[in-house]
C-alpha positions, 0 to 999 in steps of 0.5 A, a space after each residue: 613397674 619397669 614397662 610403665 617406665 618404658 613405656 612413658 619413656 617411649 612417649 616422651 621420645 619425640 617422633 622426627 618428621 619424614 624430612 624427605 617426604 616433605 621435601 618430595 611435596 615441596 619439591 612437587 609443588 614447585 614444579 607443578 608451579 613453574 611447569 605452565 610457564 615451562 610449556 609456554 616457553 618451550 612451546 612457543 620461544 625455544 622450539 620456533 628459535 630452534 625451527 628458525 635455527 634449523 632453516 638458517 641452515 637450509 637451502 630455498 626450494 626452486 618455487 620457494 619454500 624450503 630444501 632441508 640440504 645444509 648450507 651456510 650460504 645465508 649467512 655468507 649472503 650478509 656480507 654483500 654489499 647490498 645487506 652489509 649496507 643494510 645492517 649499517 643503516 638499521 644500526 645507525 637508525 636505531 643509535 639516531 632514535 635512542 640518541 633523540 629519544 635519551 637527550 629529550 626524554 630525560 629532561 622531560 623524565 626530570 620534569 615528571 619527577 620534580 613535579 608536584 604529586 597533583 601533577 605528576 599523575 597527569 604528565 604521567 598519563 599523557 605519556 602513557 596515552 598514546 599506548 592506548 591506540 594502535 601504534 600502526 593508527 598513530 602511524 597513519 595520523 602521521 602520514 595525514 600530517 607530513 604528506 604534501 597535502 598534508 596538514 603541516 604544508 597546508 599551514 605553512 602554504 596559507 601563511 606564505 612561509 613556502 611556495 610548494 610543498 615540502 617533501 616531508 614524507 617518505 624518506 629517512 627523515 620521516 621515518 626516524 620521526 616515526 621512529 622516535 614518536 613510537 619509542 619516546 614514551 619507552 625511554 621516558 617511563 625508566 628515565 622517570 623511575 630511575 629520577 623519581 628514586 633519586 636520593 636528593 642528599 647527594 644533591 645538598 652534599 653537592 651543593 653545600 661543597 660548592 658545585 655548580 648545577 651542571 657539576 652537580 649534573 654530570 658527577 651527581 645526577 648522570 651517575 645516580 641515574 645512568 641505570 635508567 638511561 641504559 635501561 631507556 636506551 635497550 627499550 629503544 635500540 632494540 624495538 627499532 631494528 625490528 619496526 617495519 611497518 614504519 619504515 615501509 608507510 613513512 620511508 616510502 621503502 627507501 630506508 629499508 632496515 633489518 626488520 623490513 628484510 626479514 618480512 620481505 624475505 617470509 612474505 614476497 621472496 619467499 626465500 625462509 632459510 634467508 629470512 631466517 638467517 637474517 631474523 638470526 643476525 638480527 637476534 646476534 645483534 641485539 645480543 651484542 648491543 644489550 651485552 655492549 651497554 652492560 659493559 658500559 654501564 658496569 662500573 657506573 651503576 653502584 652508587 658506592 662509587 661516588 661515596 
């Protein structure tokens, strides 16, 4: 009677899963998960990073290439004149285009965003058109517009309006405005994504205690939606320190920015250890800016804050 009672005993006493074994296979999973994108990044971000790293810190053969003697040379090169003036000139380039680019975007973002629905996929659409070609062939088409043949001098000759034609190309003007053309569509969208989240209560509230459109603007709207500017402005500062090709087909050279000294530096001077010393400062650089906006933006990106 007794081993009957036992042994009923025993099978009502639930049996404890092997925690730790389900863990391993949880465990397991999750890295076999992530390990392809482990791989990729190592393969192809970290080790090339450490390559350059390793080459900033090299000395130029006598017929290029590379003598692996260490030496900080290359980065003390940065403070000649000639590349001090160089960085200077890439920061003031790329602050021009994000300040172009955040004043007329955000408007035409808050266009998008009042629109109604049947509209606002079609403005939506002619933004996102130009990602569709080659951002070197809508270079080109620029070139056909602004050189002196071009189509622009062509009009503004058989209307009388000029004598011979402008100097349109070639210069710093022609390349910010390839510049801002490229990059335009990048701070228009998070513009239009931070807008369209906008709660429009805050609006009313505004409204209704007496403000004025441009109060409610600067203390209402601005703050709400300075994420988005800030997210506009780090999509285009950062892309415009390395667009060379640009400055080469529109700047004619003249303007020459970090981007143009890194590709010179790999591909005619063949002086890699300062190539890479350069592509380094540049990395330190936009480092700087995406920590500097962050700094920035800090106290502005809670909305409890206007509560």
């Amino acid at each position: 009677m007794l081993k009957k009672e036992n042994a009923t005993l025993a099978t009502d006493i639930p049996i404890k899963p092997k925690i730790k074994h389900s863990k391993k296979k949880i465990n397991l999973a999750a890295i076999w998960t992530i390990s392809p994108v482990t791989i990729w990044l190592l393969l192809f971000l970290f080790i090339p990073l450490f390559f350059i790293l390793v080459v900033s810190v090299m000395s130029r053969g006598t017929y290029g290439g590379i003598e692996y003697t260490f030496t900080l040379e290359n980065y003390a090169r940065f403070f000649e004149p000639l590349y001090l003036r160089i960085i200077v000139v890439s920061i003031a380039m790329a602050a021009a285009t994000t300040l172009i680019c955040v004043v007329f975007g955000y408007p035409f973002a808050y266009i998008i965003a009042q629109s109604p629905a049947k509209y606002r996929t079609l403005l939506l659409l002619l933004v996102i058109v130009p990602f569709w070609t080659n951002s070197l062939i809508r270079t080109y088409a620029w070139i056909v517009l602004l050189r002196t043949e071009g189509v622009i001098n062509t009009i503004l000759l058989k209307i009388g309006l000029i004598a011979e034609p402008l100097t349109l190309l070639y210069n710093s003007g022609a390349t910010l405005i390839g510049f801002v053309y490229t990059l335009f569509p990048f701070a228009v969208l998070p513009l239009y994504a931070s807008i369209e989240k906008l709660d429009r209560t805050f609006l009313e509230a505004s409204s209704d205690l007496g403000g004025r459109p441009w109060q409610t603007f600067l203390n209402v709207t601005l703050p709400l939606t300075f994420p988005g500017v800030v997210a506009a402005s780090l999509l285009v500062f950062i892309p415009t320190l390395g667009l060379f090709f640009i400055s080469d087909l529109m700047g004619g050279a003249k303007t020459m920015i970090i981007g143009n000294l890194i590709k010179n530096q790999f591909l005619t001077a063949r002086d890699w250890p300062f190539g890479s010393a350069a592509s380094i400062i540049l990395m330190v650089l936009t480092l700087m800016m995406i920590l500097f906006y962050l700094k920035v933006s800090g106290g502005k990106t809670d909305d409890t804050e206007l509560l």
